[in-house]
C-alpha positions as CSV (number, residue, x, y, z in Angstrom):
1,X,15.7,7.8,-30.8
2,X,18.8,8.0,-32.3
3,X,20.4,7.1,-35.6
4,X,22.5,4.0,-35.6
5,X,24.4,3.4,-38.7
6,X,27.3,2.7,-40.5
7,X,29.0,3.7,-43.5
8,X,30.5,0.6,-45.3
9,X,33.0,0.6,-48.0
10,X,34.0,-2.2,-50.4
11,X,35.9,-1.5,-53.4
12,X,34.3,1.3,-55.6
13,X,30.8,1.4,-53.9
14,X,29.8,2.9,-50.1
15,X,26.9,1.5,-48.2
16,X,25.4,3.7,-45.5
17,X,22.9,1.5,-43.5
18,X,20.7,0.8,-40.4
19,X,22.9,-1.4,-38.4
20,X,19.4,-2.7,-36.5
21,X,17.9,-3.5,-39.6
22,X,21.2,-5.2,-41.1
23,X,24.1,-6.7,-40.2
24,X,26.9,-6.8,-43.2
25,X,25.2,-5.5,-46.1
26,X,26.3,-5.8,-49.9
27,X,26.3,-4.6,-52.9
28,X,24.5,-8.0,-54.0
29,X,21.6,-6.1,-51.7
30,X,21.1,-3.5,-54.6
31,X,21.3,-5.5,-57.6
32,X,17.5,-6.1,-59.0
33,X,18.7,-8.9,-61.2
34,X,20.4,-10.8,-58.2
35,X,16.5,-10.3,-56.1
36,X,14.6,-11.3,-59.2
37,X,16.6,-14.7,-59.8
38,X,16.4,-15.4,-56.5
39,X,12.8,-14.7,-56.7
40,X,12.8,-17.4,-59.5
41,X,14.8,-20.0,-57.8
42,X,13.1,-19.8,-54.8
43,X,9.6,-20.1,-57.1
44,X,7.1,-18.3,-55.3
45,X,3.6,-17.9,-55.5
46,X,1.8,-15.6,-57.4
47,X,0.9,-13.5,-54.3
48,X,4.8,-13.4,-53.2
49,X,5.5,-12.6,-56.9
50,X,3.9,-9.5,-56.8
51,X,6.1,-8.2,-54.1
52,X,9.2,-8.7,-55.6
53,X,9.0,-7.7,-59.3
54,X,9.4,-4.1,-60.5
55,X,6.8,-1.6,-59.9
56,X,5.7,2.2,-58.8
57,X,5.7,3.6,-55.9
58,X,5.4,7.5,-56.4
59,X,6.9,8.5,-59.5
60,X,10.1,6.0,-59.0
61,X,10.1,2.5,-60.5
62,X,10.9,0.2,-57.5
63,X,11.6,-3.5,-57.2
64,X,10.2,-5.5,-53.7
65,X,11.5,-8.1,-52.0
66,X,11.7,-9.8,-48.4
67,X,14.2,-9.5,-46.1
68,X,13.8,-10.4,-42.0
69,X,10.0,-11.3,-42.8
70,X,9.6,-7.3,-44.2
71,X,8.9,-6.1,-47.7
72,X,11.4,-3.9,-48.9
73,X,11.8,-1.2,-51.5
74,X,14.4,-0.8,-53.7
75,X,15.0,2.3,-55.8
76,X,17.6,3.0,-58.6
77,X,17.8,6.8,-59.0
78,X,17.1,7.9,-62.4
79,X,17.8,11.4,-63.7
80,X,14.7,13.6,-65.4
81,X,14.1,16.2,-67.8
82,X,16.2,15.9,-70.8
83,X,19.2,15.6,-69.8
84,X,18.3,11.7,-68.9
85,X,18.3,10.5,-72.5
86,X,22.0,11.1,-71.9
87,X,23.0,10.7,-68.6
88,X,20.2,8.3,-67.8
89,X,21.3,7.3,-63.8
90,X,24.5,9.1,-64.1
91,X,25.3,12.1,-61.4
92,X,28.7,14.4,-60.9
93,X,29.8,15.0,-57.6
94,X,32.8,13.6,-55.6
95,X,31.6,14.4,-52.1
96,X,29.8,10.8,-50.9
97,X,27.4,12.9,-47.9
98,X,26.0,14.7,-50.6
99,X,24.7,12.2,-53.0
100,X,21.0,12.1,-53.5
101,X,20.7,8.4,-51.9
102,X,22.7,9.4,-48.9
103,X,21.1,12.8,-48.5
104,X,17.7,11.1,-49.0
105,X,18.8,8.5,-46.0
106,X,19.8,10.9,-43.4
107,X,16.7,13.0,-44.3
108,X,14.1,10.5,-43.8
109,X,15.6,9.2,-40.7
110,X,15.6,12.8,-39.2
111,X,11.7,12.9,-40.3
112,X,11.2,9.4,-38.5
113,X,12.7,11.1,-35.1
114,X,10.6,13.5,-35.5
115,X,7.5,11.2,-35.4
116,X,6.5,11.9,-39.3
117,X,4.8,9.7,-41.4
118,X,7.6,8.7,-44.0
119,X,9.0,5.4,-44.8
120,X,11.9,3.4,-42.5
121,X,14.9,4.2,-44.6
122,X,17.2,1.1,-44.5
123,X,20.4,1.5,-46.5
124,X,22.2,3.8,-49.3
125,X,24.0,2.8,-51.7
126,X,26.7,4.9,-53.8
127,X,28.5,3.3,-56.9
128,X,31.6,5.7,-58.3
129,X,32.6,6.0,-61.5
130,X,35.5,8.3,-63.0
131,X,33.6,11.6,-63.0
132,X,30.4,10.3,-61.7
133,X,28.2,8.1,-59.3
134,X,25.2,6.1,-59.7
135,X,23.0,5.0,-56.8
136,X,20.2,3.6,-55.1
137,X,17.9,3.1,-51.7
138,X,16.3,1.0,-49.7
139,X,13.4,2.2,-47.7
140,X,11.0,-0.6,-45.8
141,X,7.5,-1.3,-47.3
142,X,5.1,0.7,-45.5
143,X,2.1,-2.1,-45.9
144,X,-1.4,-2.0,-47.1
145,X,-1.3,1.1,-48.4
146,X,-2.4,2.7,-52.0
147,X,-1.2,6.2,-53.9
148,X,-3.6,8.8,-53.3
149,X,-4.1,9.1,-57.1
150,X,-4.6,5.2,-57.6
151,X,-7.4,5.4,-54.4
152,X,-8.9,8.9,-56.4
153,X,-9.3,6.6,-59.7
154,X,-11.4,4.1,-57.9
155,X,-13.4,5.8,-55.4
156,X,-14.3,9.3,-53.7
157,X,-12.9,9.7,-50.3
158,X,-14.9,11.6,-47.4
159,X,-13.7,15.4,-46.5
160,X,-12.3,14.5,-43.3
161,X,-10.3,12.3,-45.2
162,X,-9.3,15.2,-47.6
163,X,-8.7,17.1,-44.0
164,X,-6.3,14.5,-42.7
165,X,-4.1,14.8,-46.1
166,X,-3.8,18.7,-45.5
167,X,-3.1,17.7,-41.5
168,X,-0.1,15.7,-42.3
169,X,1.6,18.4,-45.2
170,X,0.9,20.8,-42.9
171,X,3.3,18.6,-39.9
172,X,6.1,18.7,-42.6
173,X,5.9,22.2,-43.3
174,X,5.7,23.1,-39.4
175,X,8.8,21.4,-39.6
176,X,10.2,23.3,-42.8
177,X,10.4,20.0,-44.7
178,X,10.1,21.3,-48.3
179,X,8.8,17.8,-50.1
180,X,10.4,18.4,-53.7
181,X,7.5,16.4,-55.9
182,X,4.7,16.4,-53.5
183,X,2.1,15.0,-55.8
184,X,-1.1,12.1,-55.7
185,X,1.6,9.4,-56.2
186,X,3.7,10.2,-53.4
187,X,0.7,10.4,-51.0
188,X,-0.3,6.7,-49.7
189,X,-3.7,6.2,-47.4
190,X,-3.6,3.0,-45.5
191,X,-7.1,1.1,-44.4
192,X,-7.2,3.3,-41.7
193,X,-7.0,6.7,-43.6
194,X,-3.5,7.2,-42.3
195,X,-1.4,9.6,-44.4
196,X,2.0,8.9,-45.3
197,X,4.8,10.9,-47.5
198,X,7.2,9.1,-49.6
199,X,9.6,9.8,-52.0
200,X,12.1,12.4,-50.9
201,X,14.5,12.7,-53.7
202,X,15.9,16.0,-53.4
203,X,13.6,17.5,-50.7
204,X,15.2,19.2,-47.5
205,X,15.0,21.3,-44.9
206,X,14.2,25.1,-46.0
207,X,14.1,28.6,-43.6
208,X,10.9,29.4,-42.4
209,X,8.9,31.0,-45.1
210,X,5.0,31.2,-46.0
211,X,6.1,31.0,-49.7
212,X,7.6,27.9,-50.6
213,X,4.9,26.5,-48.1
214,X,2.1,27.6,-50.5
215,X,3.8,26.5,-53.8
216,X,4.3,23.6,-52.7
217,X,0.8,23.0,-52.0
218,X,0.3,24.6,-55.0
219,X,2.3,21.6,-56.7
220,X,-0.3,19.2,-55.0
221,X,-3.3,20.8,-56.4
222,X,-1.8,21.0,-59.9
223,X,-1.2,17.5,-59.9
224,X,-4.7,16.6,-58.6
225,X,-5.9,19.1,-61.2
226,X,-3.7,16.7,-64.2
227,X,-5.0,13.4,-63.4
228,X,-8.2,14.8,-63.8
229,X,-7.6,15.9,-66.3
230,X,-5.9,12.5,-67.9
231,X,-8.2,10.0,-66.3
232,X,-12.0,9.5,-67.5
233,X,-12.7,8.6,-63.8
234,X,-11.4,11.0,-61.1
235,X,-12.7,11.8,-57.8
236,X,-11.0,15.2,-57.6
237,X,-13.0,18.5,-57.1
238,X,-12.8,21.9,-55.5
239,X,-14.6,21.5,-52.5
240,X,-12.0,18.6,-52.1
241,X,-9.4,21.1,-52.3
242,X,-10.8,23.4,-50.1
243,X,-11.4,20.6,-47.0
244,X,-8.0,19.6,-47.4
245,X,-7.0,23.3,-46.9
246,X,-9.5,23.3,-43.7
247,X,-6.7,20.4,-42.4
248,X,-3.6,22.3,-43.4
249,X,-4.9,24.9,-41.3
């Protein structure tokens, strides 16, 4: 399969899309304000509501809304650590290919050729200031799913389900895929105990190396470990851990 798109430019923003998901894409496309009004004037019901106000997917606060009968995913990236009480969604850096949103848009569409479970990545959007950019993406909703860490809250889940989870990080390290906050929130389990990655801010493609593979996984475990921690009911143990380890082998 390979990757049609187009890099659109229109005064001081650049839109690098999916040109058989859209057509003529604008800036309009990534303004939450413009798809919550419309949301209002179009007065939907309470059902449709909840998939176009603001909420969390991963660790990101996304806003939903239809387009071609499909739930999409809008992201504003946000900076972290404490630098973002200053900055906030501010980022230096002149060259457009290496922006986060547009890095984060090839990459995910390279993961989709290679037949890993990761979102449809729809467009990229790059806004420029003087010395800075901010930006944002679009990814397409993958449905009926829930985070790993909101499924954990409510229930236990069987080993072989824990052994599915360690199958599919084990298919993106095979393919040196280094997932840069692989955590319970960026894990999603469908109805059918499919596994999906999302969130790929900053994550790439790293040599071949048995070390970044286990902190990584490493990462996962501490995180499981935290919302034990932090939540009164958490299905989290170490014989989970260890049948999701008998999956990433």
């Amino acid at each position: 399969m390979d990757i049609q798109f187009k890099i659109k430019k229109i005064a001081d923003s650049s839109i690098l899309y999916d040109t058989d998901i859209l057509v003529d894409p604008s800036p309009q496309l990534f303004d939450v304000d413009y798809h919550t009004n419309l949301e209002s004037q179009q007065k939907l019901s309470s059902d449709q509501h909840d998939h176009i106000l603001e909420g969390g997917v991963g660790r990101a606060r996304v806003t939903y809304f239809s387009l071609n009968d499909k739930t999409m995913v809008l992201k504003h990236y946000y900076r972290g650590g404490l630098v973002a009480s200053i900055l906030k969604d501010q980022y230096f850096g002149f060259d457009i290919e290496k922006t986060r949103a547009f890095r984060e848009w090839y990459l995910l569409k390279t993961m989709q050729q290679k037949g890993l479970p990761v979102p449809t990545a729809v467009a990229a959007h790059v806004k420029r200031g003087l010395f800075y950019y901010r930006a944002d993406l679009i990814t397409q909703k993958i449905e009926k799913t829930r985070t790993l860490a909101d499924v954990l809250i409510e229930k236990e889940i069987n080993a072989e389900q824990w052994q599915s989870i360690g199958s599919c990080v084990r298919k993106f390290h095979d393919n040196n895929i280094y997932h840069a906050d692989l955590n319970a929130r960026n894990i999603l389990l469908n109805e059918e105990a499919q596994v999906f990655l999302i969130d790929f801010d900053n994550s790439n493609f790293r040599l071949e190396s048995d070390s970044w593979k286990r902190a990584n996984l490493s990462r996962l475990k501490r995180s499981l470990i935290k919302f034990e921690k932090n939540n009164i009911k958490f299905h989290f143990a170490e014989k989970n851990w260890s049948n999701l380890l008998e999956g990433y082998k």
